[in-house]
N, C-alpha and C positions, 0 to 999 in steps of 0.2 A: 504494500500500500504506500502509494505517495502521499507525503505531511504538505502540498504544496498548497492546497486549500483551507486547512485548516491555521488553528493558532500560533503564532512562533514566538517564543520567550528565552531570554538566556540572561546566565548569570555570569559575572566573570569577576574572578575576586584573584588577587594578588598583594604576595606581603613580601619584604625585605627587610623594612625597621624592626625587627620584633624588639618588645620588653625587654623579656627575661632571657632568650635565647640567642646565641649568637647570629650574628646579622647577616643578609646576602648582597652581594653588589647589586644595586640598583638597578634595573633595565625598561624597558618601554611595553615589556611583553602586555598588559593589561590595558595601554591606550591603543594598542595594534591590535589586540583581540576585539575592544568596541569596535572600532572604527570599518573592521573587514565582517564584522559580523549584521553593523547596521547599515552598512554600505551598500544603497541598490544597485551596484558594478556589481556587486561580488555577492554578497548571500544575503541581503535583500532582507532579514527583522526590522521591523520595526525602531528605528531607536530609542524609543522612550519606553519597548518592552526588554531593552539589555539594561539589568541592573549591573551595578558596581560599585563593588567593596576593595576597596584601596587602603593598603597602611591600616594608620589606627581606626580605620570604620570597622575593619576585617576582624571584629573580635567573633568570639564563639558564641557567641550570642546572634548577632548579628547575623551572621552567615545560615546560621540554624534556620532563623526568620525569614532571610530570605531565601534560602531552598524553600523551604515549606509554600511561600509564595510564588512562587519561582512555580514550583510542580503543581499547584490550585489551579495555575493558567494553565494546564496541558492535559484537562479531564475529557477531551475526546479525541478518537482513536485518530483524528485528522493532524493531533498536533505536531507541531515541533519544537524541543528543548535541546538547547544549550549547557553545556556546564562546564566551566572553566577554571581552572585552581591552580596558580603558582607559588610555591612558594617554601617550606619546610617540610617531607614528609618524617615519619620517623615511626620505633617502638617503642612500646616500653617491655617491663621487664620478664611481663607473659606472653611476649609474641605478639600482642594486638598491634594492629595498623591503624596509624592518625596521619588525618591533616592536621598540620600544626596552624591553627591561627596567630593573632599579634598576641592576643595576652595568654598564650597559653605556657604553663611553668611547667620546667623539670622535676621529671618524679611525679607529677599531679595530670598525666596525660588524660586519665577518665573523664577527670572534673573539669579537666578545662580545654582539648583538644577536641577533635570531631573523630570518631571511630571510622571504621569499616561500616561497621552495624550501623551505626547513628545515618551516615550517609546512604544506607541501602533502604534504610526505613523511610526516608525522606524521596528516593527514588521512586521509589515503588508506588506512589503516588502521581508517578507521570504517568499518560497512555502516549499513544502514537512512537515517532519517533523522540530516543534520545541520546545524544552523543554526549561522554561524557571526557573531559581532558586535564590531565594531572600533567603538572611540567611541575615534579617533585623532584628529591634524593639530588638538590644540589650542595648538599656537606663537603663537599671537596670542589676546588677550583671556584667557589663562590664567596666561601664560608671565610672571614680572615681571619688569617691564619694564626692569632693570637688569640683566639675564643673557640676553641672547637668541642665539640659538641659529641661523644660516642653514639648517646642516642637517635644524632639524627640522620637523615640517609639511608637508615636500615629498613628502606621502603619496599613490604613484603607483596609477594604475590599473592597474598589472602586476602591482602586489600580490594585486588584487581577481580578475586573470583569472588568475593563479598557480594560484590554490584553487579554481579552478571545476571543478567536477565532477558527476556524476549524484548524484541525491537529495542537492545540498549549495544552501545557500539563504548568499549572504553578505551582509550588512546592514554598509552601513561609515556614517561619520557624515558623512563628505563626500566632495566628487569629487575628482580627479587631484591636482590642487595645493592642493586647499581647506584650509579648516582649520574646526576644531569649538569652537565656547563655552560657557561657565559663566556664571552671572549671580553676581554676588560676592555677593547674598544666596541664590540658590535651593540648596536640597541636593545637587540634583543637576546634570548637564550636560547641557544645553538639549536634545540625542539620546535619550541614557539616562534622562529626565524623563519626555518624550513616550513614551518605549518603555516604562515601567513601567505608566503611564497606558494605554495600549493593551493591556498584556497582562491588567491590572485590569477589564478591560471596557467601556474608554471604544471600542476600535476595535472591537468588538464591531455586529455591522447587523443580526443577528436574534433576540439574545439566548441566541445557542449560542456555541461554543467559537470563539475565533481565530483563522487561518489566517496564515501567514507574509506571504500578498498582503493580507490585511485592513489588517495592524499595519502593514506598509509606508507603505500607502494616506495610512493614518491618521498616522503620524509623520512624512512626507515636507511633509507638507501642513503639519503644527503646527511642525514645525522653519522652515520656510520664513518664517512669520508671525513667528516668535519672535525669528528673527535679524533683521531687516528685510531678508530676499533674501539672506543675506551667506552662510550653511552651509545647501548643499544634498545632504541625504544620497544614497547611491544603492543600488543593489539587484543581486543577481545570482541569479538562479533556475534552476538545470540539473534539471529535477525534473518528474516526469512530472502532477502533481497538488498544487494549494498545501495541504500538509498543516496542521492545527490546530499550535497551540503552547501551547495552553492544556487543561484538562483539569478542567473548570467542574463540580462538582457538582450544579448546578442553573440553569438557564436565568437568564440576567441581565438589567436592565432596556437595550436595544437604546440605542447612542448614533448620534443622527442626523452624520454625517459632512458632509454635504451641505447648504449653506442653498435653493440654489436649483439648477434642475433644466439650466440652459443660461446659458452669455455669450457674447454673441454682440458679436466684436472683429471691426471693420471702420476703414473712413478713415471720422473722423466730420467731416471735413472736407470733403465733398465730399456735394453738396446732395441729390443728384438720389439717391445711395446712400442717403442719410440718411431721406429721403422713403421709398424703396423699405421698408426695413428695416420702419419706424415704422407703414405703413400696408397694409403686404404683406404682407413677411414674419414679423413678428413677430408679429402680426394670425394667422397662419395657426398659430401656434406657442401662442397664449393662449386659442383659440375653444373653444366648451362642447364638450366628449369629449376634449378634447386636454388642455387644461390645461398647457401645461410651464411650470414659474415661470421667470420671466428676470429676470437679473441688472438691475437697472436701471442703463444705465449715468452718471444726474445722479447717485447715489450716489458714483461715485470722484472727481469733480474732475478733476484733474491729477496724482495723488498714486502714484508707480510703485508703492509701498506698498499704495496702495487698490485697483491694478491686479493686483497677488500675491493679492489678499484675494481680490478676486472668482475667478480661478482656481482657486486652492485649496477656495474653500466653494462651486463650482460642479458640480457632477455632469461636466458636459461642459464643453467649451469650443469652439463655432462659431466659425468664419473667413473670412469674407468675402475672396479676395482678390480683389484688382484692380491695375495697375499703379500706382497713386499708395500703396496701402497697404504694397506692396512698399518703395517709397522711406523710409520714415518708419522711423527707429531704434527708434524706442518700441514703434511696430505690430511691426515685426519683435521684438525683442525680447520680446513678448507671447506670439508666435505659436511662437517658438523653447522659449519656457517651459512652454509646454505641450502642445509636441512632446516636451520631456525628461521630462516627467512621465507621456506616453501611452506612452514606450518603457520608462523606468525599473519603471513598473506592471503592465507587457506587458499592460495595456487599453487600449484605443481611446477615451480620454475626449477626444481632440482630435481634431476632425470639421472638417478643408479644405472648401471649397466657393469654388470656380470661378465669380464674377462676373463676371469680365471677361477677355479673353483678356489672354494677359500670360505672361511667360520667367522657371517657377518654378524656385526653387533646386534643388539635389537633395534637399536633407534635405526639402524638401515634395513633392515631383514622386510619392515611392510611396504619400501618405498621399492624396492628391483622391482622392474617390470620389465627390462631384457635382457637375456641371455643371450651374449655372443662369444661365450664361450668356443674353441675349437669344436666341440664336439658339437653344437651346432651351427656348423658352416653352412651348413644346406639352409639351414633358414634365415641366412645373411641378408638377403637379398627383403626378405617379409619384413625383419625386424628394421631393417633401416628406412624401409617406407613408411612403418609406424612411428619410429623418430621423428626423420623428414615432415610427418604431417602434423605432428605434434609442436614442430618445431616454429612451422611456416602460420601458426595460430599463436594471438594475441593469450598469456597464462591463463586469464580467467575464462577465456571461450572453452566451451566443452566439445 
């Protein structure tokens, strides 16, 4: 169901000064969130239904008041909600997950912070659609460096399955224990940056409106590059359809997300694979009607860096395993990255293939879908036109 007729309200609340807790560099994430949210360029709310809690408004009080309000507006199944939050996340000492408001005290997180719970109870009050957006777990690279904080930044993933629900989309800025950055001159924070730019029509693939999985796509990918690997955002989608988030006037110029169409990670170490690759397979992958551009890989060097790059600006990402490619931390590491990014996406941009017989882990063992193993050669010819076809399709197409 589209929320395009129905209500649209959002909240957007951002803190840096706190009280009691150590401080974060200040940025613009919260005048960038209004402004692109009530923007009829860009996603088209209303402005006078985006509330905003800044600084000292931001207390827990406050914020509690206006969710509650906030989600009042959104009691039929047409609407659409907003929910924006930068600023401290943290635990305390049984594991529970908080937003940190301005006046919330160490040690006192029940009484004075916002839960997990407290926030899902105040969700669940919304219908239609609702995006929800945490640009948390900045303790490090925000935090200065003479006030630091153990408690904060240890922003769980229970937080994230807390709020899961139908038609609720949550966008948080990093994983379990992660943490999120600022660049001490950018305006905004490295997350909230990239997601401004995405909803502006940089994640935009056909010059229409963009969808919750587009902006992911596209910020998961630019945060990664920007941090060098260090904050990797994650995604959560209970929703039967990745609804638009933007509300475009007029068709926009399409941004290519993609440099090239495959990267094909193997043991480059190992001759006979090497040969295989260079004069077989990838021969079969670049031939006139096919076309798929390949990552080259003399472009990375050694550079784990260069290794992110190519993933990220890769459409797909091919895997050759074999037992020797298993052993190698890098390889695996590689292969792991863009298992997190083909589940985090819920598209299939990471494509196993089965070289060599070999004892795969489980987080690989559900994703092989082809075997080109020697032994079968004869179905060479089958299995690479189900690559090919797969390949020559946008991830999310079926």
């Amino acid at each position: 169901m589209s929320a395009a007729d129905g209500p649209s309200q959002a909240l957007v609340v951002g803190v840096s000064n706190y009280r009691y807790l150590s401080k974060l560099r200040p940025t613009r994430d919260v005048a960038g969130v209004r402004e692109v949210l009530g923007s009829p360029e860009y996603c088209g709310y209303p402005p006078e239904r985006v509330k905003v809690l800044e600084e000292d408004d931001a207390t827990r009080s406050n914020i509690l008041e206006a969710l509650m309000a906030t989600c009042e507006g959104a009691r039929s199944a047409g609407s659409r909600t907003f929910i924006y939050f930068s600023g401290h996340g943290g635990q305390d000492s049984n594991g529970a997950s908080y937003i940190i408001p301005v006046d919330a005290r160490k040690g006192e997180y029940p009484s004075t912070a916002i839960s997990a719970r407290d926030l899902a109870r105040c969700l669940d009050r919304c219908e239609g659609e609702l995006t929800v957006v945490l640009d948390c777990c900045r303790a490090a690279g925000m935090v200065a460096p003479d006030e630091p904080d153990v408690e904060l930044g240890a922003f769980s993933d229970a937080f994230r399955d807390e709020i899961r629900s139908a038609q609720r989309v949550v966008f948080a800025a990093s994983r379990a224990a992660g943490r999120a950055f600022v660049s001490p001159d950018a305006p905004y924070g490295i997350f909230t940056g990239h997601m401004l730019d995405g909803l502006r029509g940089a994640a935009s693939t056909n010059g229409g409106d963009v969808t919750v999985h587009q902006l992911f796509d596209y910020v998961q990918q630019r945060v990664v590059l920007s941090s060098n690997g260090t904050q990797r955002p994650s995604f959560i989608a209970a929703i039967e359809c990745f609804y638009p988030l933007t509300r475009y006037p007029r068709p926009i110029a399409p941004s290519v997300v993609f440099e090239k169409d495959v990267y094909i990670s193997y043991d480059r170490d190992d001759p006979a694979l090497r040969e295989w690759v260079a004069h077989v397979f990838q021969l079969e992958l670049e031939q006139p009607g096919v076309q798929c551009s390949v990552w080259d890989s003399d472009h990375l060097g050694h550079s784990r860096l260069a290794v992110e790059e190519a993933l990220v600006k890769s459409r797909y990402v091919v895997v050759l395993l074999t037992p020797s490619y298993l052993k190698e931390r890098s390889d695996e590491f590689t292969t792991t990255m863009a298992l997190l990014q083909a589940v985090d996406t819920c598209t299939p941009r990471f494509i196993p293939i089965l070289r060599e017989q070999c004892h795969l882990p489980l987080y690989i063992q559900s994703f092989v879908g082809l075997d080109m193993t020697p032994r079968h050669e004869m179905d060479f010819r089958y299995n690479m036109g189900r690559l090919i076809k797969r390949l020559k399709k946008q991830p999310h197409e079926r």
